[in-house]
Every structure is written in C-alpha cells, then in structure tokens.
N, C-alpha and C positions, 0 to 999 in steps of 0.2 A: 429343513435346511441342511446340506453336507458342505456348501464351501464357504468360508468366512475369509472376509476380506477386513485388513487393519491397517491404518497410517501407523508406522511406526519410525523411533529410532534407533541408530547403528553404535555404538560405542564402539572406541577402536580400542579394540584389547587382543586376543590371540590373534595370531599367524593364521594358525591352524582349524581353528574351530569361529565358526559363524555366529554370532549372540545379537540378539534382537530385543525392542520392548516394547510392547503393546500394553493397550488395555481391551479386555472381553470382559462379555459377561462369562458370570462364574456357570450358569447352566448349560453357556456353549462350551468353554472348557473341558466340560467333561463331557460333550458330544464329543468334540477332537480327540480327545486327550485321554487317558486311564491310570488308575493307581493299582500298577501293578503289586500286588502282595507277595510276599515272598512264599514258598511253600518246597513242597514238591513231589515227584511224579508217584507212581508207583515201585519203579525202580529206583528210587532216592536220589534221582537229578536234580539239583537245584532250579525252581522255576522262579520268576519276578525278583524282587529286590524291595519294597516296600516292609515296615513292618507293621505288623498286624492292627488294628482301630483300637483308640486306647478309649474306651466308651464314656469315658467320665471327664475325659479332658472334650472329649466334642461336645458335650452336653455342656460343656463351662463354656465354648464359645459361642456355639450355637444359642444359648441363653443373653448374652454379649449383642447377637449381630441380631438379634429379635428388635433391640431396642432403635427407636428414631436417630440418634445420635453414634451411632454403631461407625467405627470406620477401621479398615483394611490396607492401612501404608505399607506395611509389606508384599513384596511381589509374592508369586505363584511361579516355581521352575519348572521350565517345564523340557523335554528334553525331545526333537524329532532324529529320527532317521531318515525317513521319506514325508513327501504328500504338500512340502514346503513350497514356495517361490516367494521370491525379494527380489522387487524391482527398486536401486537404489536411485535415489533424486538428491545428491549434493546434503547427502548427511543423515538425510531423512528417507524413508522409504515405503513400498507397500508392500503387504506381504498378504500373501495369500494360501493359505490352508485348506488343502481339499479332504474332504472327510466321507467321501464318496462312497470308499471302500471299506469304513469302519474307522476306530480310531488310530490315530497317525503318531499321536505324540503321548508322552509316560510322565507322568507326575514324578520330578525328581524331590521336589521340597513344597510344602504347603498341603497332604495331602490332607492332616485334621481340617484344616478352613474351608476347604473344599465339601470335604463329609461334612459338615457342620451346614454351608450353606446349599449342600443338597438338601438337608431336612427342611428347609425353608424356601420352596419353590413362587408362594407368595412376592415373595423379597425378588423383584429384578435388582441382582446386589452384580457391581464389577469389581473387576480384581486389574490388577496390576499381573501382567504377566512376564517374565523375563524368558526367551526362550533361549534355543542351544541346537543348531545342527551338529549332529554326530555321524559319524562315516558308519557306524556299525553299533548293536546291542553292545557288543563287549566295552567298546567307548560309552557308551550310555551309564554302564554301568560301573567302570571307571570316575566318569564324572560325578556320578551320584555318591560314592566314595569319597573324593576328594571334598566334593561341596559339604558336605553334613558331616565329614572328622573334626570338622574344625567347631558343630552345634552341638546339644546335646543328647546327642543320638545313643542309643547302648549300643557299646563296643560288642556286643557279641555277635550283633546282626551284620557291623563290618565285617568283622573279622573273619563269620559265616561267607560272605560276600568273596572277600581274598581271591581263594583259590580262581575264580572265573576269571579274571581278568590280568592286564601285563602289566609293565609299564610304572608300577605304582612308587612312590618316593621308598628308600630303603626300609626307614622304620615300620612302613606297613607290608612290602614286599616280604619282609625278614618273618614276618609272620605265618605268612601265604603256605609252608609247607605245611608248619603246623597244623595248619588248617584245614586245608588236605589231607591230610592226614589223618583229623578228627572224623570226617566226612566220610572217609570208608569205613573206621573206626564203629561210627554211630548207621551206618547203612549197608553192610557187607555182608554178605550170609554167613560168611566163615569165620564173620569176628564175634568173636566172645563178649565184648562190650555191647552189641549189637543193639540198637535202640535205649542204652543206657545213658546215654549220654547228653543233658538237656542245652539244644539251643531251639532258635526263635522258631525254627521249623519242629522241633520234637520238644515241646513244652516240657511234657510228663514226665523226662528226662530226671533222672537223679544226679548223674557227676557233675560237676559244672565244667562246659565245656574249655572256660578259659584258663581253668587249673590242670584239666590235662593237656591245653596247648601247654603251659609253662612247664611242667614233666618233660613234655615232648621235646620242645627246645632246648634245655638243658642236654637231652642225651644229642642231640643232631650236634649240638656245639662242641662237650666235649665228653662225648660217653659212646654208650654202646652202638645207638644211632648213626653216628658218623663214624665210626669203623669198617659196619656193616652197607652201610651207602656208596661206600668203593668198588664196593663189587658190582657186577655187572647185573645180579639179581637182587641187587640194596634193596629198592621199594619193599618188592617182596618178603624179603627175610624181615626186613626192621619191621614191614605190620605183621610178620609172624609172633617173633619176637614178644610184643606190646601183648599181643592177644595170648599167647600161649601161657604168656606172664599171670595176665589177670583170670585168664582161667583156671590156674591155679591157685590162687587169691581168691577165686569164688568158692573153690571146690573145700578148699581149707576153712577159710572161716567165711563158714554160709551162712550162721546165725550171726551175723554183724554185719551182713552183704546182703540179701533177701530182704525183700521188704522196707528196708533202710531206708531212710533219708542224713542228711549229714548233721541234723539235729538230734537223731536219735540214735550215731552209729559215729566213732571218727573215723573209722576205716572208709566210709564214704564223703567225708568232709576232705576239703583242701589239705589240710595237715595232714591226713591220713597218706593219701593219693599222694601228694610231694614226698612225704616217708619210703613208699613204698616203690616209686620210682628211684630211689636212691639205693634200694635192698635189692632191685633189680639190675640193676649196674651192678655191684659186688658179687650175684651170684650170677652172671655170663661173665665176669673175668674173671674174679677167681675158681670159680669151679666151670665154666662151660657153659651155665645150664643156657638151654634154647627151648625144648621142648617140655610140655607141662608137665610131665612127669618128672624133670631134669628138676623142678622147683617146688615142687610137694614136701619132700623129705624137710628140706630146709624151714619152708615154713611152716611143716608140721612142726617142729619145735620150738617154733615161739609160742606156739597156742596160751602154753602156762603162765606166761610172763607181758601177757599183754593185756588191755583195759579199753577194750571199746568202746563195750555199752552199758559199763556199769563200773563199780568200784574205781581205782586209785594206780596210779603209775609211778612205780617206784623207781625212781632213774639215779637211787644212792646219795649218800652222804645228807642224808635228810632229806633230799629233794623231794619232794613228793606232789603230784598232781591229781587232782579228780578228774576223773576221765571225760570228762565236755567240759574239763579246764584249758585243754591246748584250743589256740585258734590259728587262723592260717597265717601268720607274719613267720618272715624268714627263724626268727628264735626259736619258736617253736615246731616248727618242722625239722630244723635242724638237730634241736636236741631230741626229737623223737627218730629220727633218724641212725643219729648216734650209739642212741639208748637200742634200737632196735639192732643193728650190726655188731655193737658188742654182744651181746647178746646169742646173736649166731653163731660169732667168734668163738664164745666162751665153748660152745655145744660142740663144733669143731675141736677144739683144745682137747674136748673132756674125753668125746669120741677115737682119739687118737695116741691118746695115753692108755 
C-alpha cells in the first residue's frame, strides 16, 4: 500500500503553517514517514535532525506496549513537505498521503514509540498522529526546534541544529553563531580542534561542545571575537584566531591535552577551556598575539605554575586547590583565570626589569 487515506481534524491555530490530526496505524507511519537521525556526510555537512536511539528507554516501552492493557494518548509529530492533500468539510476533513514515491513525512516527536512499536509487528497498535505542512526542510527543522526546547531534549543536539535554520526566537538565535562556529571548529581541515570536540554527531569528542560555545560567546560579546568580526575578513580571522590559539595550547601542554579526558586533565574540563579563553583575550590585546607562535612564549611560562593532572594550585594567601578540585561554575574559572593572568603578568614584570 503507498497511499493512506484519514478522516481527520483541523484545529485553528497558525496563519501560516497547516496542522492536522489523524489516527494510523503505527506500521503505516513509518511506511509514510522516517526518523531522520541526525549525522553527517563526509565532508561534515549536517544531515537529519533526530537524535540517535536511546536502546534502553525503547526496551522500557516496548516492554510497556507488549502488554494487553498498553495505551499511547500521546500523539506522533509528524512533519510533511510534499505528498499531502486536505480536502476540508466544515471543520473536519480527509487527508490523504501518498507514499508512492518513498516516504513523505519526518518523525518530528515520538520517534522512541515508534522504534519501540516497530519491534512489535504482531501488535496492529494505532497512534494518534498530529501532523504539520511545512513550506521547506529548513521549516521542518525550525519546527522540530521549536517543538522539543520546550521537552527534554539535550540541549546539545539543539544547539547542534541552530546554525541550519532562521527565523528562531533570540534566546536560541543568539546562540546560532556560536554554533557555527563550533561546526567548522570540530570539521575543518585547517582547524586545530579538528574532531575534538564532542557533540551528538562526533560522540568520541573530548571538549564539550556547549563550554566552548560559552568561550565563544563571550569573546563575540565583548572580546576579541567582536573586534575582529568588523572587518570584512571577521569569520575568517576569528576561526583563525580560535585555532591558532589552541594550537598552541596543544603544542605547550601536550601531556595534559593528548589523551585527556576532562576527568583526568582540567585543561580539558570546562574550567580549563573557560580559563583559557580568558588568557587568550589578554594575549591578542595586550601583546597582539594571532598566530601560534605569537602564544607559545607566553604560555611556555606557565608550564611551572600550573596543576592539571596532578598535584595542587596555589592561587596564595593559603588558598590552595587539588587540581580536580576546580569544577566548571563561574568561581572557579574565574579564579583560575585570575590566578593564571597574574601569573603571565608577573613573567612580563620580571622579563622587563
């Protein structure tokens, strides 16, 4: 069968966008319909928008809907581009789905329930369906955005998401560069971070992606980032900049960056990375530095004074830390921060007397 036919209703809600509600079965569902996964290509394109099958929550409902008494009051979002018609009748309507050509419509929400009563083809089980014409993917994917910030989605896959699409409320717009940002960052041949950086598409990733958006947004607000974004070559310079930075942060302390994880390294921990974006502000304004060699020297002289992956941080006056005692809350990046600029300062000081 490729065409399905539903009585449905019309709720009058957007201007803009068409919303429908059915009920199907869940095995035709996903004849029409697909749960696009998020991934991507070879050249580090973002593809789909789903995230990945969480195998132990399917097995909990899938366990759930085995039973006689099993029920699914929640709808199925489901989101089309093409392949749709609605003939309306005074509130109510038919719609009809053709799936001639493959599937038409994209699992925006429900897609565990769905996996779950795929594994059980026994079960003729229906779903409540809510669907959604959209004018284009990028809408689709806007939508899918908007619907799921408000559930318990991980913020990283949004946030991953951002850059593709317009239109979004500020608080997630305001993010979108960042994000972008991260994306060449973590896919770029010529970035130094290149593949280090973990989100839903690059698991094995060490930085966390959403502590170097917050680096990131800091400088575009009120740092180096937003200096250099005036110029007519911004993009370019500021992912210069970033990378040239941490290439020298790898090249200096490579036994705290190799291998690392941010449990066994703070220089790859939040605290660290927030630190060290801080140090890199101070050294492209007060000394210039751009290129990696411009930031070697400088941080060649902390090497002595610092506590990675072992021992004790002495930040004076008694203060004193076990080195996988900072965690990433503003206090303590800031005083590691502090601690690490004076520190430069002093070297500076010494070096010029």
């Amino acid at each position: 069968m490729s065409k399905y036919e539903y009585p449905a209703i019309l709720p009058r809600q957007s201007d803009r966008y068409r919303v429908f509600a059915f009920c199907a079965r869940a095995a035709d569902v996903l004849r029409f319909a697909r749960i696009d996964r998020i991934g991507r290509t070879d050249e580090g394109a973002l593809t789909g928008f789903q995230r990945p099958q969480v195998a132990a929550h399917i097995k909990e409902i899938r366990a759930y809907l085995e039973r006689d008494d099993a029920v699914l009051p929640n709808s199925v979002v489901v989101a089309f581009t093409r392949g749709v018609r609605i003939e309306e009748k005074g509130g109510v309507a038919k719609v009809e789905i053709d799936g001639s050509e493959g599937t038409v419509g994209f699992v925006v929400d429900g897609q565990q329930r769905l996996s779950a009563l795929e594994g059980l083809p026994q079960k003729d089980f229906e779903v409540f369906v809510s669907g959604i014409l959209c004018e284009s993917e990028e809408e689709l994917r806007k939508q899918f955005i908007l619907i799921n910030n408000t559930r318990p989605l991980p913020k990283p896959l949004i946030y991953e998401l951002l850059p593709t699409v317009n239109g979004l409320p500020h608080r997630l717009s305001s993010r979108s560069d960042a994000a972008a940002f991260i994306e060449r960052l973590n896919y770029d041949e010529a970035s130094s971070l290149r593949g280090q950086i973990k989100q839903h598409t690059n698991p094995d990733g060490v930085l966390q992606d959403t502590v170097m958006q917050k680096m990131i947004m800091a400088s575009m607000s009120d740092g180096a980032l937003r200096e250099l974004s005036s110029a007519e070559d911004g993009a370019e310079r500021s992912f210069q900049l970033i990378s040239n930075f941490f290439a020298a942060v790898q090249q200096v302390f490579r036994d705290a960056w190799v291998w690392h994880k941010p449990r066994t390294s703070r220089l790859v921990h939040g605290v660290g990375i927030m630190a060290m974006g801080y140090l890199m502000e101070y050294l492209h304004s007060a000394l210039g530095a751009f290129e990696t060699n411009d930031f070697i020297p400088a941080l060649d002289s902390l090497k002595g004074v610092t506590a990675w992956t072992s021992g004790t941080w002495d930040f004076g006056e008694g203060n004193q830390r076990p080195w996988n005692g900072l965690q990433f809350v503003p206090r303590d990046y800031m005083e590691l921060s502090q601690y690490l600029l004076s520190q430069l300062k002093r070297q500076r000081s010494s070096r010029s007397c």
